[in-house]
C-alpha positions in Angstrom: -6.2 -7.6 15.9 -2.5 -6.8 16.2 -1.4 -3.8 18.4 1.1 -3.2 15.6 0.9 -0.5 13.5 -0.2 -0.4 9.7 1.9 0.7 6.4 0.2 1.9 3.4 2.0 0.3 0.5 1.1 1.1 -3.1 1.5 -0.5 -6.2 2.0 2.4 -8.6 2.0 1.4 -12.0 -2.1 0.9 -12.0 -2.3 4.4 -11.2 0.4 5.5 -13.6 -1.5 4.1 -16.6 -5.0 5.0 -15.7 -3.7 8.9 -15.5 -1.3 8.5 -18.5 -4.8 7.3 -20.9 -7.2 9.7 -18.9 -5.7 13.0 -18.7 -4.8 15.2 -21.9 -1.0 14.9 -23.0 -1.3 19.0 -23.2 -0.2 18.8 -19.7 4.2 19.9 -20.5 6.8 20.5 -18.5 9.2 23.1 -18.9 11.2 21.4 -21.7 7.6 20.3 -24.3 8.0 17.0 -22.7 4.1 15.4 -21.9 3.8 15.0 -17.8 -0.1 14.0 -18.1 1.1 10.7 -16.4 3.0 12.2 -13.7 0.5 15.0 -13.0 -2.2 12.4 -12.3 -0.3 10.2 -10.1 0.8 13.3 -8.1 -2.5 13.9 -7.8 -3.5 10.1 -6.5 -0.9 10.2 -4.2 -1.9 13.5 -2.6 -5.5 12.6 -2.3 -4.6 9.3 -0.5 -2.5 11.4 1.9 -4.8 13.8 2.7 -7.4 11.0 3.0 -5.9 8.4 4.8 -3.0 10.2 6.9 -0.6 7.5 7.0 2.2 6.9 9.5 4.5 4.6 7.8 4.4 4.9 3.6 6.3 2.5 0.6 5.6 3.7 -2.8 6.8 0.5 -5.2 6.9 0.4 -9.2 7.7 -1.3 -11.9 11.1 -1.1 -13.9 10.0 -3.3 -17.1 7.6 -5.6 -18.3 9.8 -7.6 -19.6 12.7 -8.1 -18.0 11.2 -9.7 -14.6 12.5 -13.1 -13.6 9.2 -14.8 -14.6 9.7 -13.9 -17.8 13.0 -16.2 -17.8 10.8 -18.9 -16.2 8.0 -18.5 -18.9 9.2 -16.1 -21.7 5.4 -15.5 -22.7 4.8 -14.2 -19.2 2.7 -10.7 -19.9 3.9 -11.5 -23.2 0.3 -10.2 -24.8 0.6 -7.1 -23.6 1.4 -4.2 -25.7 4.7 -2.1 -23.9 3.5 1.1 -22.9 4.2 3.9 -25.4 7.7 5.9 -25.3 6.1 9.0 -24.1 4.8 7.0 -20.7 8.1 5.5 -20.5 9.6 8.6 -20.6 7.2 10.0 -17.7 8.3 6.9 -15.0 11.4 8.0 -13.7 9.8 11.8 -12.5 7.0 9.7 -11.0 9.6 8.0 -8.5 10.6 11.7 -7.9 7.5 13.1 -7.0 6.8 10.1 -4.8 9.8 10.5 -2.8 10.2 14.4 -2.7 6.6 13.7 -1.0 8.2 11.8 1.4 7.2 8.4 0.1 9.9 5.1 0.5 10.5 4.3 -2.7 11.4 1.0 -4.7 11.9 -0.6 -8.0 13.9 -3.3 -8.8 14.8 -4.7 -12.7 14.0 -8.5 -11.7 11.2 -8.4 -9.2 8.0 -6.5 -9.7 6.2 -4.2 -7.8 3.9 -6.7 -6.3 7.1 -8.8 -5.2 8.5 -5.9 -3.1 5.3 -5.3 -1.5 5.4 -8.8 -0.6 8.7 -8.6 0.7 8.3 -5.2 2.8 5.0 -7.0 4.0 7.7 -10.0 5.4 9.8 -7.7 6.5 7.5 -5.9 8.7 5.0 -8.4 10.1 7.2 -10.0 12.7 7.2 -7.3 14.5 3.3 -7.3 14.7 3.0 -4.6 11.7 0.4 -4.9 9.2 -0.5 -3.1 5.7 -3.2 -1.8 3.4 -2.0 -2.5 0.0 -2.9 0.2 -2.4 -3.6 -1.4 -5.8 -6.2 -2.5 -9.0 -3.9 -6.0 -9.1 -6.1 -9.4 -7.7 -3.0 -11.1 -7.2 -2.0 -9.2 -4.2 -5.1 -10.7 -2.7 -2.5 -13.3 -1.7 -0.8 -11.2 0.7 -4.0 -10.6 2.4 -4.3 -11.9 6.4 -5.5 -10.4 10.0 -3.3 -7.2 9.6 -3.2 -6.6 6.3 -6.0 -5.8 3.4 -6.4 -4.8 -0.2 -7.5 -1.1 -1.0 -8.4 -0.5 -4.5 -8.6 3.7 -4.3 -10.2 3.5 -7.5 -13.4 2.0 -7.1 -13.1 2.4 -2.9 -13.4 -1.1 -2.4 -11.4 -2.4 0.3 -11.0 -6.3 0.8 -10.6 -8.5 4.2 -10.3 -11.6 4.8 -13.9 -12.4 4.4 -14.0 -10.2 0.8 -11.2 -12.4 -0.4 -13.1 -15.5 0.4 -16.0 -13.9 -1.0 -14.5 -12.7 -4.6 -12.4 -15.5 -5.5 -14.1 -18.7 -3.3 -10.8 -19.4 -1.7 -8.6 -18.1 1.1 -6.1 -15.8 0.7 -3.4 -18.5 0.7 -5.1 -20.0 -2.2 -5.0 -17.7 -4.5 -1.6 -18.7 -6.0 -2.9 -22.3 -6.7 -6.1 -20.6 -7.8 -4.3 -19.2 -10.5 -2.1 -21.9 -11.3 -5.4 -24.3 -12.3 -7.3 -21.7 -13.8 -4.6 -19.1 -15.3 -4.8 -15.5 -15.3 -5.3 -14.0 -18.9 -4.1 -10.6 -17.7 -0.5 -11.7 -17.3 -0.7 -14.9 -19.5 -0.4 -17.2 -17.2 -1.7 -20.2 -18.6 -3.1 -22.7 -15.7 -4.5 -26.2 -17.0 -6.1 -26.8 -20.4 -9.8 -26.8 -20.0 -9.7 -25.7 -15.8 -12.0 -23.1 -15.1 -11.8 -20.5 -12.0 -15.3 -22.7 -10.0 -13.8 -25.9 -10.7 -10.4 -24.7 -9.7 -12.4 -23.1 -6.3 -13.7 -26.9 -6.1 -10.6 -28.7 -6.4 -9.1 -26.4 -3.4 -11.6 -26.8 -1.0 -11.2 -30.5 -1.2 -7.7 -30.8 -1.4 -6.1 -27.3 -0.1 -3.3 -26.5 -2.3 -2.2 -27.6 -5.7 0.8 -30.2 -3.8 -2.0 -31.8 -2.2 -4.0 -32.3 -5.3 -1.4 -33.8 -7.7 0.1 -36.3 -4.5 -3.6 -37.1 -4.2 -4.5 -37.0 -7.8 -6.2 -40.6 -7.6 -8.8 -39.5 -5.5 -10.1 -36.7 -7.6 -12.7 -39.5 -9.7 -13.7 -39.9 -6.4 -14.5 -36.3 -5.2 -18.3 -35.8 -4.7 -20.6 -33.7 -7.0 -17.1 -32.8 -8.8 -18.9 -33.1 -12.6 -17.0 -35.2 -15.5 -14.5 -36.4 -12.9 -12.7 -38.7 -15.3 -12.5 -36.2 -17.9 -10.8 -33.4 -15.1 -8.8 -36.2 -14.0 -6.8 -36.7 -17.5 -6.6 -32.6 -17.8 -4.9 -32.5 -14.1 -2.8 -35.3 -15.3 -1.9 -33.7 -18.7 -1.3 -30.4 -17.3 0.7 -30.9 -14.1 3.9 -29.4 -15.4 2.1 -26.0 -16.3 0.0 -26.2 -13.1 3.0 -26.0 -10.8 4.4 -23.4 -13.4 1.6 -21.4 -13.2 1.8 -21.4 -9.2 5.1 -20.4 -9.4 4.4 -17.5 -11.6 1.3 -16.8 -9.6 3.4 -16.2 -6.6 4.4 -13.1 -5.2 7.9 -13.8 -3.8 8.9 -12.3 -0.7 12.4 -12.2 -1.5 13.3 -9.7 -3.3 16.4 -7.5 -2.5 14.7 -4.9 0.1 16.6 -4.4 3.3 14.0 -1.3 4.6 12.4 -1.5 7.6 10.1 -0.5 9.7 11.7 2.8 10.7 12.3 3.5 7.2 8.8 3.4 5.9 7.7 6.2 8.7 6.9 9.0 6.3 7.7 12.6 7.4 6.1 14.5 5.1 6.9 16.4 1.9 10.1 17.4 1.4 10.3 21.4 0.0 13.3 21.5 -1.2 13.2 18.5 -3.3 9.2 19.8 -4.2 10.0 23.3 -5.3 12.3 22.7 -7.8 10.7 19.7 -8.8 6.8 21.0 -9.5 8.8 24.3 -11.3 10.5 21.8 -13.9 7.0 19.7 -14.0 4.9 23.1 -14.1 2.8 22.3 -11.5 1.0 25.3 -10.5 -1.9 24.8 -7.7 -1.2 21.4 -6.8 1.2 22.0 -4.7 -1.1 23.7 -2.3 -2.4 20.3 -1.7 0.6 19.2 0.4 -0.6 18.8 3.9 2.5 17.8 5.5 5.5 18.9 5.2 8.9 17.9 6.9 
């Protein structure tokens, strides 16, 4: 292992929606104004610190579901989805509040999602010898995992490793893109190849590695042993190449995306009082404040 040190990052919009559908919209603020959302994900967030004590913290969401540059790469990206309703809308911008008057780096971006800035603050910080636990419900991040860095699903408490990875998806970390891009992902619509399902996609990858290596070596697939209707999957590679490299490239978290934060700038100092007071007073959040164990 690493003698660096370990940032939680979280992926907040998983945590956002499960409170928004889950808790009673009887929860108002000060103005009528529903804050069921924002009372639950306050209330995440503060279990997580008081259970995991972190020393460095990012806190990452979403802007929009449809304005992220996959959708101008594939404009029925997510398209399936329903947009959330106005009244969790509304409830976003005062969960970026209460994540940073609790001391948490924030970030949101209008082009890249929340996974892509975890990606990139997990580039940014892993030359140094820094590693992560990723906070989130989302397999895709399951890319990102490597010797310093795992998936923690606070949810269900399952945390995955290197070994889990292998385990849940039959393919390495550095797989998972061109996992999805053979099979697809029906959550976010990405489609993958006609008629390519998720163990024949595991197959294809442990015999050729990665989706470049399969189509430059696309012959050979006939050849591939115990690979079932070989000629068959042959013609569906061969039809679907242009959506397979697609789909990778939706599949990919980029690590890009217009962070500049650092190291330093992830340490988290604690709640911040004066930002809380006035903030849980306009939210009317009565006893949950006394679940604040660190303050600045």
């Amino acid at each position: 292992m690493s003698s660096g040190q370990t940032a939680y990052l979280i992926d907040a919009s998983p945590y956002i929606f499960r409170a928004y559908f889950s808790l009673p919209d009887s929860l108002r603020d000060t103005a009528g104004n529903p804050v069921q959302a924002v009372y639950g994900f306050a209330s995440f967030l503060l279990k997580l610190l008081a259970e995991e004590s972190p020393s460095h913290l990012g806190v990452t969401f979403d802007r929009s579901l449809t304005t992220s540059f996959r959708n101008d790469l594939y404009p029925l990206y997510k398209a399936q989805r329903a947009l959330p309703p106005k009244e969790l809308e509304d409830q976003l911008a005062a969960c970026e509040e209460v994540a940073a008057a609790l001391g948490a780096a924030t970030f949101v971006d209008p082009v890249y999602e929340a996974d892509d800035l975890i990606a990139t603050l997990c580039a940014r910080i892993a030359p140094a010898g820094h590693g992560a636990v990723i906070v989130t419900a989302d397999k895709d991040l399951a890319q990102l995992v490597d010797e310093r860095t795992t998936l923690y699903d606070f949810g269900k408490g399952t945390r995955l490793a290197l070994p889990e990875v292998v385990a849940k998806f039959g393919v390495r970390p550095d797989q998972v893109a061109d996992l999805l891009a053979l099979a697809g992902d029906a959550v976010d619509n990405i489609p993958g190849v006609a008629g390519i399902g998720a163990k024949t996609a595991s197959a294809l990858l442990a015999h050729f590695g990665h989706v470049e290596e399969l189509y430059a070596r696309l012959e050979e697939v006939r050849e591939v042993p115990g690979l079932r209707g070989a000629k068959a999957l042959y013609e569906k590679l061969k039809e679907g190449r242009e959506m397979a490299f697609l789909s990778k490239r939706l599949a990919t978290v980029a690590r890009d995306a217009p962070v500049t934060a650092n190291w330093e700038d992830l340490a988290y100092p604690g709640a911040d009082r004066e930002r809380i007071e006035p903030l849980f007073d306009r939210l009317k959040f009565g006893r949950i404040r006394e679940r604040i164990a660190r303050w600045r």
